[in-house]
N, C-alpha and C positions, 0 to 999 in steps of 0.2 A: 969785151965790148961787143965780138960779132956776136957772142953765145945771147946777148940779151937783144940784141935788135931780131935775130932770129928767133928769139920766145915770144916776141912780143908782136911777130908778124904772124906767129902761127896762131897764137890766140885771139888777133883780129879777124882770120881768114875762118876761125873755127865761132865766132862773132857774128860773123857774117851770113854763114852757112845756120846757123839755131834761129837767126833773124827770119833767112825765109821759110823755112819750115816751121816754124809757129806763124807766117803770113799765110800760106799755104793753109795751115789747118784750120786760119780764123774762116777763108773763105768756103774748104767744105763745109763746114758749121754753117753759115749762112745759106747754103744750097741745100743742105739737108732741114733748116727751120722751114723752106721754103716746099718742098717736096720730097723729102725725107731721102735717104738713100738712093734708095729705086721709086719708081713707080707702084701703086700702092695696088693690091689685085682684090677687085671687089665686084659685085655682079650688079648688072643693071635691066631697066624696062623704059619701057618708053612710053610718054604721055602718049593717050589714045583720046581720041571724042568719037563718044559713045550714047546710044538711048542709056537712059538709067532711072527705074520709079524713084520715084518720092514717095517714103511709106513713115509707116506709125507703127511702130513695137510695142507689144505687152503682154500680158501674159491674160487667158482667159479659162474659163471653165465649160463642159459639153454638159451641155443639156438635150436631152429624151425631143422629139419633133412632138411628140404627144405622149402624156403620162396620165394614167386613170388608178387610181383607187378604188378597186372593185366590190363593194358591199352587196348584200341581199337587199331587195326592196320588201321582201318580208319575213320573217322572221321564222325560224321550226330546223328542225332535223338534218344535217349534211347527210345525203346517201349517197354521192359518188363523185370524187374526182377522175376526171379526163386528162389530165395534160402531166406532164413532167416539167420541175423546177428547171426556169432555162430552153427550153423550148420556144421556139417560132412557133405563133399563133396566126391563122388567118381571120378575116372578119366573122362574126356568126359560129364561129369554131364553139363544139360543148367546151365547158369549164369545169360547173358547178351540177349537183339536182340537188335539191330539198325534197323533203317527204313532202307529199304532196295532194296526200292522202283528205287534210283536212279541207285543202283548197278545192278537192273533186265533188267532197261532199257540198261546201256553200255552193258551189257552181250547181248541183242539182238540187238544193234547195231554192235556189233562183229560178233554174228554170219551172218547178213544178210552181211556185208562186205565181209566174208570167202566165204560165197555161190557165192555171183556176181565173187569174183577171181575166185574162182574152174571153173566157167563155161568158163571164159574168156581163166583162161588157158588151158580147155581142146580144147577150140576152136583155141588156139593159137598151139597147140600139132599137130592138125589135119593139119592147116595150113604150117607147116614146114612137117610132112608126103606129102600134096600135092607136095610141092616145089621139095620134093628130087625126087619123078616120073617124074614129067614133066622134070627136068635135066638128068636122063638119056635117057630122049625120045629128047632133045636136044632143047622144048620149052623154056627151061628159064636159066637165066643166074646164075650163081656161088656166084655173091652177092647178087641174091634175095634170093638164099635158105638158104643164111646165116644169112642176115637180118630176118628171119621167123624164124629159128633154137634159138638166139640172144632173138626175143620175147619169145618164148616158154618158155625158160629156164629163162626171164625175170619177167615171170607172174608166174614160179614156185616158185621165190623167193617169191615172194607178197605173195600168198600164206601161204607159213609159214610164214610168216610175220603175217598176217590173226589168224593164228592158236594159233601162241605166245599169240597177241591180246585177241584171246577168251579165252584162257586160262588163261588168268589175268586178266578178267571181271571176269570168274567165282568163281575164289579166292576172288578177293571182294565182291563177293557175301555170300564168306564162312566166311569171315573173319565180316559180319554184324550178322554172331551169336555167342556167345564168350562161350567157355565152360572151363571147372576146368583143368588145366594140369599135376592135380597131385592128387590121395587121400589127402585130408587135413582138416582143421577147417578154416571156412569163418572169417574172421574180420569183424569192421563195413561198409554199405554200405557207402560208398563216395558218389553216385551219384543215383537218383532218374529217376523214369520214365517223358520224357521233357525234360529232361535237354539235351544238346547238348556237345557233346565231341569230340577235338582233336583228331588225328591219333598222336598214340606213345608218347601221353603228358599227359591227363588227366588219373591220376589213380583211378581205380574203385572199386577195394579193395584190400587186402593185406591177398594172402591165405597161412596158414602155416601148413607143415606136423608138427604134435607133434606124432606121432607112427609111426618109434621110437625118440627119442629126444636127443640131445650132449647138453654136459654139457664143457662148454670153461674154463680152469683156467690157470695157471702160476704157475713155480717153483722156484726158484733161480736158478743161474746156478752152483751154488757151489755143487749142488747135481747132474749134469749133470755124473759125475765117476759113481755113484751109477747107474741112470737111467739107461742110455746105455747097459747095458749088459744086467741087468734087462728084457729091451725093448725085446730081442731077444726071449724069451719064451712069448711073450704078457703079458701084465701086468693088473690086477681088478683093476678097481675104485671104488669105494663106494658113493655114494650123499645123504649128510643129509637135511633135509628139516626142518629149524628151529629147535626147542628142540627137537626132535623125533628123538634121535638114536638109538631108538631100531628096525626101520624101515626103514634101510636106502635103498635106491635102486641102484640094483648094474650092472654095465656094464661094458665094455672094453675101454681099449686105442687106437685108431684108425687114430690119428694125430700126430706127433710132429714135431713142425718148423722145419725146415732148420738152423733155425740160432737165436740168441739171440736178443731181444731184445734192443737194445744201449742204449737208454736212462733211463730203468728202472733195467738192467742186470737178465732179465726173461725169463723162453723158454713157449712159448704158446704148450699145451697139451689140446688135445678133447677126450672125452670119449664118446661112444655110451648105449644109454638105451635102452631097452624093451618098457619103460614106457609104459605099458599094461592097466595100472587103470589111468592113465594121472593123476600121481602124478606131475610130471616135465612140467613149463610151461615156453612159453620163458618169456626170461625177467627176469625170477625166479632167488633170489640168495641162493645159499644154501653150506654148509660145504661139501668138498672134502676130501676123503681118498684114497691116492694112494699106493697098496702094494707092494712097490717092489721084497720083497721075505720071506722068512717064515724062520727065528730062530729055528733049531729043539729044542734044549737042553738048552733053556734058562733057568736063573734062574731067579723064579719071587716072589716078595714079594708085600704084601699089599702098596698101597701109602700111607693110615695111618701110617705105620711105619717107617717110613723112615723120617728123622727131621736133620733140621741144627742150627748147631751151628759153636763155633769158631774154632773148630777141622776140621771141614766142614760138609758131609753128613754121619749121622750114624746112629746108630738102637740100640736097645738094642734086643742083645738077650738072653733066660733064659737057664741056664745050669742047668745039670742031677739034682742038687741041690736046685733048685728052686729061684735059686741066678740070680742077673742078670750081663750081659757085655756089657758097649758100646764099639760098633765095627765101626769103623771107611771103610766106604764102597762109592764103585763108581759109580753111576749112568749113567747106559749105553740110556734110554729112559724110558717113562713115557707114559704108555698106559690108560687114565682113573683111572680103580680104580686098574690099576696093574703096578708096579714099577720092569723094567729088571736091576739086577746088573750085572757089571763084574764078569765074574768067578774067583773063589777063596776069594770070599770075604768072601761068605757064603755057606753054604753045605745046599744041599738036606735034609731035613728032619729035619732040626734046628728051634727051635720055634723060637719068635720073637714078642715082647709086642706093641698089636698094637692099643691101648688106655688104659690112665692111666701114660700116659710118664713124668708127671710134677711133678709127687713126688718120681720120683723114681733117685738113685743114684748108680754106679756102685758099684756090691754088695750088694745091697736092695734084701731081699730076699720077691718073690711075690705068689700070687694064684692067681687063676682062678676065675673070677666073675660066677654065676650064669650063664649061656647061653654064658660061655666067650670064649671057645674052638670053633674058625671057621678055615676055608680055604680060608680064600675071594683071593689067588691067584690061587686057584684052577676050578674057573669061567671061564667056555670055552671062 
């Protein structure tokens, strides 16, 4: 009888003892749904207010400040190229000669033309001076002095006529050597010495200014409200030149259409460059940034921080406590590596977990990793 009260006291006492230790574990369990084991090590930044533009991304293409097609205005014999494919030209710089030969010869057929009028009309001048004396001496009659007067003024026209004449010989003459019309870069040669060229048809090269250089792109026009007022203080562009944005090269707004677009609903915009180091070539495509005007007081957070879910765009941020809160926030623009919210979402000065976000639960109390304390919204 004592053998069984003593079994039965031992397996209440051994009852008793598995009771609290499964009470025990229900409550770690509760503290760890709560904030997991430990404190959870993740790195943080802190809301900053900040200037920040307001821009327009896209992508556009460089175009030449000036591009000429250089034809002969007459036609005959290439005898000499001047310049090398690729070469910086200055204004007036030789190009081209034509043979020139035939242009020498009309130019002195004109002038011997001009000379033979000049003498005829001075003879023809003198001859009405005779006419008018001998009419008042009463030798001659009324229609011969008129008839004489009639030449004079007959041969003065030929004359300029003559003059016109030479004076368009000798443009052909000017026009068989061809020079640069503009500082620029030569393209390749078209045409070699021999070869024979058309007037105003065959082209001879293709020169382009690149200093300075336009950069041609397109906006939507749903952003035309923005633009416009904008326009009125002159507006920066920026041109990225493949991956390199730490380099971008920057100019002004110097174009915009008249009018949109139709069939694509786009306003063409040109920007002017410097382009000093002929980074910008035509032809080139490269990413656009247009800023329409500068945010003084924005609020800026890390894009790491900032994550969607079903709630939509939120963040966790950590309080006094080292506890965390998702905060359900709006996203005004996305600059890179800095994210603008709407105001009021988040305060000046409020930290904000901004890797380590996948094991963390509102109220997960966390630390700071090692080197985990940055500002990455605080990058100019």
């Amino acid at each position: 009888m004592k053998k069984t009260i003593l079994i039965l006291l031992a397996v209440g006492v051994a009852g008793l003892g598995g009771w609290r230790v499964y009470e025990k574990s229900r409550a770690g369990g509760k503290a760890g749904a709560g904030g997991g084991p430990g404190p959870v090590p993740v790195t943080m930044a802190e809301v900053v207010q900040k200037a920040m533009p307001v821009t327009l991304r896209t992508f556009g293409t460089v175009e030449a400040y000036e591009t000429a097609a250089v034809k002969p205005q007459v036609g005959g014999l290439v005898t000499n190229v001047y310049f090398k494919e690729g070469q910086d030209v200055h204004t007036g710089d030789l190009l081209f000669t034509l043979d020139a030969r035939p242009a020498l010869s009309a130019l002195r057929q004109a002038e011997a033309n001009l000379a033979k009028d000049r003498a005829q009309s001075d003879n023809a001048a003198k001859e009405a001076g005779r006419q008018d004396e001998l009419l008042k001496k009463g030798f001659a009659a009324e229609d011969a002095r008129d008839q004489a007067h009639t030449a004079a003024l007959a041969m003065q026209a030929t004359v300029q006529a003559d003059e016109a004449a030479e004076d368009n010989a000798r443009l052909m003459l000017e026009y068989c050597t061809i020079r640069a019309p503009f500082d620029g870069r030569t393209g390749a040669r078209l045409v070699d010495p021999g070869n024979v060229v058309m007037a105003n048809e065959t082209v001879l090269l293709v020169l382009n200014r690149i200093v300075p250089a336009r950069v041609s792109f397109a906006v939507p026009q749903q952003d035309l409200l923005r633009l416009m007022p904008a326009s009125a203080n002159g507006l920066l562009v920026k041109a990225m030149i493949g991956g390199d944005t730490n380099l971008p090269e920057s100019g002004i707004v110097t174009f915009i259409n008249n009018e949109v677009d139709k069939t694509t609903g786009t306003l063409q915009i040109k920007g002017t460059f410097s382009n000093e180091v002929k980074r910008l070539w035509p032809g080139q495509f490269v990413r656009v940034e247009l800023t329409l005007l500068v945010e003084t007081n924005a609020l800026v957070v890390p894009s790491s921080s900032v994550l969607t879910g079903q709630k939509g765009t939120y963040l966790y941020v950590v309080k006094p406590d080292q506890r965390v809160e998702d905060r359900v926030v709006s996203v005004n623009r996305i600059m890179d590596e800095d994210t603008v919210l709407a105001p009021g979402d988040v305060a000046a000065g409020e930290r904000v977990v901004t890797d380590g976000q996948l094991r963390l639960a509102p109220g997960s109390k966390v630390e700071i990793k090692d080197g985990g304390t940055k500002n990455e919204a605080a990058k100019p």
